[in-house]
C-alpha positions in Angstrom: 3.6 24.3 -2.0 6.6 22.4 -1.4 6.2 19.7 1.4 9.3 19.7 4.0 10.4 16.7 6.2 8.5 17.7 9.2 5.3 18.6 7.3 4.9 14.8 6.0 5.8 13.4 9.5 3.3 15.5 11.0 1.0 14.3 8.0 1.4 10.8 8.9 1.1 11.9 13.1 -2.2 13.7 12.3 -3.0 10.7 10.3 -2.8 8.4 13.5 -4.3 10.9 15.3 -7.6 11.3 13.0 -8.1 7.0 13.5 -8.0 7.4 17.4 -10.4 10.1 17.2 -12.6 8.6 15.0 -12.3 4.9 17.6 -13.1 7.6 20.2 -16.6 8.8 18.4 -17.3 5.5 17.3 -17.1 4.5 21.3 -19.2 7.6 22.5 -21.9 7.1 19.7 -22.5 3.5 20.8 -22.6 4.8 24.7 -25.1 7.4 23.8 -27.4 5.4 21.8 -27.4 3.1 25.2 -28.1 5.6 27.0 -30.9 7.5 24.7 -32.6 3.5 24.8 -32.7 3.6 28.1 -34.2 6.7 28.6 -36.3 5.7 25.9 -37.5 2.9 28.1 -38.1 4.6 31.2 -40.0 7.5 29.8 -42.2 4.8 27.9 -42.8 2.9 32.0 -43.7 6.8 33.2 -46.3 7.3 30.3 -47.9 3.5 30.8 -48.2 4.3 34.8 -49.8 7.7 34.0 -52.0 6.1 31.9 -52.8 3.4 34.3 -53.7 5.5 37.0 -55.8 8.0 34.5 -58.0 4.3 33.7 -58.4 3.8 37.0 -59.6 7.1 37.8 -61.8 7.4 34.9 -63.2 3.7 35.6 -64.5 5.2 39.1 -66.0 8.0 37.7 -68.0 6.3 35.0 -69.0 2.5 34.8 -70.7 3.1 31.3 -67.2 4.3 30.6 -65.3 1.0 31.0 -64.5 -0.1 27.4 -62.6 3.0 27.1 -60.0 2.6 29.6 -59.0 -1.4 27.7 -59.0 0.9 24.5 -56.7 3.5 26.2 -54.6 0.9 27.5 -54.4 -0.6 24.4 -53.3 2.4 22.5 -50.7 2.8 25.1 -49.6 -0.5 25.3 -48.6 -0.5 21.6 -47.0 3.1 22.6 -45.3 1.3 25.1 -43.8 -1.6 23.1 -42.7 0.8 20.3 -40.5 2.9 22.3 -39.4 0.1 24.5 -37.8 -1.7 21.6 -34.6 -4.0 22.6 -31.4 -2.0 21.4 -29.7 -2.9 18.8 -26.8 -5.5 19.5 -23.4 -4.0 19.5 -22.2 -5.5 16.6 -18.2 -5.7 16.0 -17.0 -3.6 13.3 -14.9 -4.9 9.9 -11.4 -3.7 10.3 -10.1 -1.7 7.1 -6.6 -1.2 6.0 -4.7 0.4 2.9 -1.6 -1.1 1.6 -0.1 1.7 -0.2 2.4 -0.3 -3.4 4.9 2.0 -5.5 7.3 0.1 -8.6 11.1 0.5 -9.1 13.0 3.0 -7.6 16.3 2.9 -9.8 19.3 4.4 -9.1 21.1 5.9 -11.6 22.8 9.4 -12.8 19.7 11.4 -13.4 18.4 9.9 -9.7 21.2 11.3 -8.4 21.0 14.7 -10.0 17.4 15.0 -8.7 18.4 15.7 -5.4 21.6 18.2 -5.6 20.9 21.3 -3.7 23.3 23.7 -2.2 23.5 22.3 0.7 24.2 18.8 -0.4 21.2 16.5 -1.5 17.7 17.0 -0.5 15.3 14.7 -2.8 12.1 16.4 -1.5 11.2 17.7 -4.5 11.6 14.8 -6.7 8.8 12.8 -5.0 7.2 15.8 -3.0 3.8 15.9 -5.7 3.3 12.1 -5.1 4.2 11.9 -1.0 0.9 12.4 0.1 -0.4 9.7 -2.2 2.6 7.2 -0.1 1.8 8.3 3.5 -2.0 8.0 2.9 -1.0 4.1 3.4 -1.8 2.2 6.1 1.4 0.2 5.0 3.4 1.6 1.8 6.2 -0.8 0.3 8.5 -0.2 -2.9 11.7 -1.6 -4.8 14.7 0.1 -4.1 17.1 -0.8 -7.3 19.8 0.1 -6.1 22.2 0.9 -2.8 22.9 3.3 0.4 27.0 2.4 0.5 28.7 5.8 -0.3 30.2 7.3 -3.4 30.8 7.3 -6.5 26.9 7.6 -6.6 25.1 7.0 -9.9 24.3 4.3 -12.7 27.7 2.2 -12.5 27.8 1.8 -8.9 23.8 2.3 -8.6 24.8 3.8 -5.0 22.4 6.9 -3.6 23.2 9.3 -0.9 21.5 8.6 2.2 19.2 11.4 1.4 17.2 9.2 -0.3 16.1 7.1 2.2 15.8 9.9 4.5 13.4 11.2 1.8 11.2 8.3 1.2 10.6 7.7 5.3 9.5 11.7 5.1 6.9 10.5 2.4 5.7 7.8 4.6 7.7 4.9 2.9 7.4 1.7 5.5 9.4 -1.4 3.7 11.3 -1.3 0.5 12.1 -4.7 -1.4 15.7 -5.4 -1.5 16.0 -8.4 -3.8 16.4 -7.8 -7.2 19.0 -7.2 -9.7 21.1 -4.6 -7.3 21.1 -6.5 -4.3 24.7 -7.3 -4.4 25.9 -4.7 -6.8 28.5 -3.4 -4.5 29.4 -6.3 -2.9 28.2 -8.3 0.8 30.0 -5.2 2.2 27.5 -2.8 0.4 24.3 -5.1 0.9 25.3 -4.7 4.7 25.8 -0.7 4.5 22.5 -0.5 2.5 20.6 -2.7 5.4 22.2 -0.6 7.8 21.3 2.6 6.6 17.8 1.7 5.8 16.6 0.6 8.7 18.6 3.3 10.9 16.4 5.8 8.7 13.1 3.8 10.2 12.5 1.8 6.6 12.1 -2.4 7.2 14.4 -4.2 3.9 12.6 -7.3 2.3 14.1 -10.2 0.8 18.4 -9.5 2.0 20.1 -10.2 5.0 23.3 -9.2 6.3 24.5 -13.4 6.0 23.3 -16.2 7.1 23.3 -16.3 10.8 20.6 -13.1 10.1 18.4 -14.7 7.3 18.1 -18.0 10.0 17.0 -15.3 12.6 14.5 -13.8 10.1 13.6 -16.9 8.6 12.9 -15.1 5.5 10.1 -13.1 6.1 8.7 -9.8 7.9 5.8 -9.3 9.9 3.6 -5.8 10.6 1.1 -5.4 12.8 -1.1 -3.6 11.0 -4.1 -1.3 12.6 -4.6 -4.9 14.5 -4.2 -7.3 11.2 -1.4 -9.3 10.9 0.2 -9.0 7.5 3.4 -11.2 6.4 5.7 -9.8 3.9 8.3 -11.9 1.5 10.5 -10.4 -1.1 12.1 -12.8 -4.1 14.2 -11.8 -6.8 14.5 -13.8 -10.5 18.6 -12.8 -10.0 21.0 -10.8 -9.7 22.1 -9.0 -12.4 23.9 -11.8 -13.6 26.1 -12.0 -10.2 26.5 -15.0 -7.9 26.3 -15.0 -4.0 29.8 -15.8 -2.7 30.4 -19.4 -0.4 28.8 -19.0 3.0 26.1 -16.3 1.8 23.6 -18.6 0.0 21.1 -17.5 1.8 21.6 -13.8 1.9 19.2 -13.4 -1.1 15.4 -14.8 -1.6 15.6 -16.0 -4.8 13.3 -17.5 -7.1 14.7 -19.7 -9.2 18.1 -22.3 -9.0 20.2 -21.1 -11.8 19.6 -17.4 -10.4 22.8 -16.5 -12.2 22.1 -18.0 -15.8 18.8 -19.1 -17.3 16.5 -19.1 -14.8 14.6 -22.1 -16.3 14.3 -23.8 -12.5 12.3 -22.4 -9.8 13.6 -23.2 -6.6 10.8 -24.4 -5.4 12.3 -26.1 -2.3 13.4 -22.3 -0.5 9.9 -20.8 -1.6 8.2 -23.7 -0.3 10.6 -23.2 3.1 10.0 -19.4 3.9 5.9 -19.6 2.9 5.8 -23.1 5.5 8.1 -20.1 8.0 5.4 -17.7 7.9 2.4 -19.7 7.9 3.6 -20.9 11.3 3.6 -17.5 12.3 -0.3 -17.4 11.3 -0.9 -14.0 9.8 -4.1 -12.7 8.7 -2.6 -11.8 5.4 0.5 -12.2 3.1 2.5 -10.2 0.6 4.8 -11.2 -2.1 7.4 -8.8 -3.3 8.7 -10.4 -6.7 11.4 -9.1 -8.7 10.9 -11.1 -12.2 9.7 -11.2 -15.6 11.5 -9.4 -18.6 12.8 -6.0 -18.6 11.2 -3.5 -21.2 8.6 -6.2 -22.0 5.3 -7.0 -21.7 5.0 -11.0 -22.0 4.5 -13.1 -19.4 5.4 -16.0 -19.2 5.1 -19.4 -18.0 7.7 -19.7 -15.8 5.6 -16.6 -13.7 2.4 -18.2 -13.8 4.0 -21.5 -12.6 5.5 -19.3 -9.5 1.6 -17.7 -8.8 0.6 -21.1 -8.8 3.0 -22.2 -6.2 2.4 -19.2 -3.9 -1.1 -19.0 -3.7 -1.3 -22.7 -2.9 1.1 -21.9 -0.4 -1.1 -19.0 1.2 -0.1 -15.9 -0.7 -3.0 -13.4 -0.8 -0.9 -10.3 -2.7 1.5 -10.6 -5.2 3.2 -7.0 -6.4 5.5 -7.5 -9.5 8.3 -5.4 -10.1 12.0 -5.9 -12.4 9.9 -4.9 -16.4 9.8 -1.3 -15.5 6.7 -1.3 -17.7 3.5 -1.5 -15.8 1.6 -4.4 -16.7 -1.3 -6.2 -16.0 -3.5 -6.5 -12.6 -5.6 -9.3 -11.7 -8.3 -9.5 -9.1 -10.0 -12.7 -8.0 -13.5 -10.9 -5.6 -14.0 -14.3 -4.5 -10.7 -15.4 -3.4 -9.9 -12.4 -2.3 -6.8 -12.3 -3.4 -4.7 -9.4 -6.3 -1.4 -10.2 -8.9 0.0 -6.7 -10.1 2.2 -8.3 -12.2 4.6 -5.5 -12.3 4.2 -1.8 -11.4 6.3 -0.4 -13.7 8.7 2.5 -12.7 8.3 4.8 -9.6 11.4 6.7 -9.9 14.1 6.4 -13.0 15.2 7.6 -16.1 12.0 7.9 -17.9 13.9 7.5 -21.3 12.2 4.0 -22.7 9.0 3.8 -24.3 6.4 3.5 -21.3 8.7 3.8 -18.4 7.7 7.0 -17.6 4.5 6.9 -16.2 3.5 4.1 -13.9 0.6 3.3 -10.3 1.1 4.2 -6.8 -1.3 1.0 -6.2 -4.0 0.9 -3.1 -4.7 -2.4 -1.9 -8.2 -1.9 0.3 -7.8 -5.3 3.1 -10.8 -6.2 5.0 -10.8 -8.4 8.2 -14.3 -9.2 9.0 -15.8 -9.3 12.6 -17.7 -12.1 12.3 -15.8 -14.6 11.0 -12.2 -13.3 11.3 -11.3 -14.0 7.4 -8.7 -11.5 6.1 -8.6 -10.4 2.7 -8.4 -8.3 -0.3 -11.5 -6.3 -0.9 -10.5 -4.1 -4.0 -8.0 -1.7 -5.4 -7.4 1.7 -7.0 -4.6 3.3 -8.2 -3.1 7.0 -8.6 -1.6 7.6 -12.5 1.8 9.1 -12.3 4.6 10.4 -14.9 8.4 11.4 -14.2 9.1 14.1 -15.8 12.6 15.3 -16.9 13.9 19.2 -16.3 13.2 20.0 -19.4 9.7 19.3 -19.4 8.4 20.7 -16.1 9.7 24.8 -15.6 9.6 24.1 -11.6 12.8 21.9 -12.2 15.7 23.7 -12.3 18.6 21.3 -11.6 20.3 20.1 -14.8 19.5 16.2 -15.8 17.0 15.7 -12.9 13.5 13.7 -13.0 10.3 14.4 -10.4 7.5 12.7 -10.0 4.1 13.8 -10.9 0.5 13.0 -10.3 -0.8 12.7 -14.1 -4.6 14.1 -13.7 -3.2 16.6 -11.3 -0.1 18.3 -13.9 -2.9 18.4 -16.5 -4.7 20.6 -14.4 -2.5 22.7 -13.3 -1.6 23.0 -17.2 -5.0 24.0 -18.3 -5.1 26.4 -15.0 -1.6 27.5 -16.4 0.1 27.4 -12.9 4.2 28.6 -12.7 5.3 25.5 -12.1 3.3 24.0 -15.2 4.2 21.0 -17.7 4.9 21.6 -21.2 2.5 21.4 -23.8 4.1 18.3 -25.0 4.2 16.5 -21.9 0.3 17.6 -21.3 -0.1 15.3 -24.3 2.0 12.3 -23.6 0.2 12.4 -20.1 -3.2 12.4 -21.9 -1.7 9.2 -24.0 -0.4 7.3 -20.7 -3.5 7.4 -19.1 -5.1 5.3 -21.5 -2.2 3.2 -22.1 -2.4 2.9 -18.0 -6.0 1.7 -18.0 -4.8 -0.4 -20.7 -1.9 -2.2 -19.1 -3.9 -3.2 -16.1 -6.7 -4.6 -18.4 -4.0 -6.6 -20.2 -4.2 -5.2 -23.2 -1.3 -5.4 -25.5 0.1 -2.1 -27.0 0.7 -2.8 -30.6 2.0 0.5 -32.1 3.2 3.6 -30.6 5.2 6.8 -31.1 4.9 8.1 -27.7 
């Protein structure tokens, strides 16, 4: 069943709801085991007295007797110290959050188709299968590749209707990187339009500012307060798309390198180096890096990337989600540090027509902040397989040229349970095919030949 608007915002209410109730039985549980000890203990006094007075008794009956009441009281005083054992100590509780991490959200023609309606646009449907998967977050982020600045909408402008981001808040989208390669496609006029209408729709932009006067006031980074942990988010783009920031808007962009226009051959280590030094005054528990970078279409990475991991861990960096290749690549986790490099997450949402760019992770992010000590950070990761799927390969799309996004393991099975809205055969088999390549990718394991 189709998911509307309200449904996923009352998904993410009941959501809230569930974690108070659950702080709320986790408070009465510890009252009750108080209670039950000291009830515990008093009933363990009124057995010892009992027994007491009963020696006492039987002592002045029966001298011959006597050895049995220090036997007696024995017995009972081992009773007594058994069920008059100290409570346990309320020990504080490890605080556990989800950071829910989606890819590239490009905008282009066949975006744009996949949320015509009759009444206008309405992009439920292309991410409805895969919503619950983004509100199940603690925290979900993307990349939006693209802008919200009017019409024409499609690939040349890469504008989307406002629908979209009125559709990716319903799925419980919480920040969405806005420096990469379409930052400035339409202009500072359109960068302003496109922070406007994001964060009138509830959605935080990373990484772009309205000019300078704004990225000053930011000081390059955002901060959520997150179930009670801190967590710092920064978003850098390699360029973009070839364009220049005009005089007097250096600064509207976090970018990664100097010649962000040309070769990208220097990392500008100087403004990474200033925002990271911004929010470690700010002392979060944890931080995320958003980066835009590496090669599109390809799976290398290179030096230049490691050089920048390098730099940011040093500089406090605990997550760093990759995006820009559209292909999903490989994901590094260090148990010990605690810290995770997705290196790029591929494509969320897009045209699904190159080789491996049409299935891709939702990524989960499990963050721990221990009682105890008060250390912050990453504790594992999963990740949900998913596939966009054009209209000629699913029968439940009916719009001409659109895409929608799919849960793999859960298409297959409603395939084999031949459901209406069902894949087609040949689609059943390219998602058998990405989930290995998936597991693949994330190992780091090269794909050598392929005609899928």
């Amino acid at each position: 069943m189709a998911l509307n608007p309200e449904e996923m915002n009352r998904r993410r209410e009941r959501r809230e709801a569930q974690r108070k109730q659950q702080e709320k039985e986790r408070r009465r549980l510890k009252l009750t085991l108080i209670a039950a000890c000291v009830v515990l203990a008093l009933c363990a006094f009124a057995i010892f007295s009992i027994a007491q007075g009963a020696s006492q008794a039987r002592a002045n009956v029966s001298a011959e007797l006597s050895a049995v009441p220090e036997t007696t009281a024995a017995t009972i005083q081992a009773q007594t110290v058994a069920t008059t054992e100290a409570p346990r100590s309320n020990t504080p509780t490890n605080t556990v959050i989800h950071l829910r991490a989606a890819g590239d959200l490009n905008v282009t023609n066949a975006v744009v188709q996949s949320g015509l309606s009759v009444n206008g646009y309405d992009f439920t449907d292309a991410i409805m299968d895969v919503a619950a998967e983004l509100s199940c977050g603690d925290v979900t982020v993307l990349n939006l590749e693209g802008n919200i600045c009017g019409e024409p909408y499609g690939t040349i402008s890469a504008s989307a209707p406002r629908e979209l981001v009125t559709a990716l808040r319903n799925a419980g989208v919480d920040l969405v990187q806005l420096a990469n390669s379409y930052t400035v496609n339409n202009g500072i006029i359109g960068l302003n339009q496109t922070l406007q209408q994001l964060r009138s729709a509830g959605i935080e932009p990373m990484g772009a500012y309205a000019n300078d006067q704004d990225y000053r006031s930011a000081k390059g980074y955002t901060i959520c307060n997150v179930q009670g942990i801190r967590v710092a988010f920064v978003a850098f783009t390699k360029g973009l798309g070839g364009m220049g920031l005009p005089a007097g808007n250096e600064n509207c962009v976090n970018l990664l390198y100097e010649d962000y226009d040309s070769t990208y051959k220097t990392v500008d280590t100087k403004k990474i180096t200033a925002i990271l030094d911004n929010v470690a005054a700010e002392k979060p528990d944890l931080v995320v890096a958003m980066l835009h970078w590496g090669s599109e279409n390809s799976e290398n990475i290179t030096t230049s990337q490691e050089k920048i991991i390098s730099l940011l861990q040093k500089k406090g960096v605990d997550v760093i989600l990759g995006t820009h290749p559209h292909l999903l690549q490989k994901i590094t986790f260090d148990q010990m540090a605690g810290t995770l490099v997705a290196y790029s997450l591929g494509d969320f949402l897009g045209d699904a027509t190159h080789d491996g760019t049409n299935y891709s992770i939702i990524l989960d992010v499990e963050i721990t902040k221990y009682a105890d000590s008060g250390v912050t950070k990453v504790t594992g990761f999963s990740y949900v397989p998913i596939y966009t799927v054009k209209d000629t390969e699913c029968i439940a799309i009916r719009q001409e040229g659109a895409r929608r996004v799919l849960r793999i393991r859960e298409a297959m099975e409603a395939y084999e349970g031949n459901f209406v809205d069902r894949i087609t055969a040949d689609v059943y088999a390219k998602m058998e095919y990405a989930l290995t390549r998936i597991e693949a990718r994330i190992q780091g394991k090269s794909q050598t030949t392929t005609t899928k």
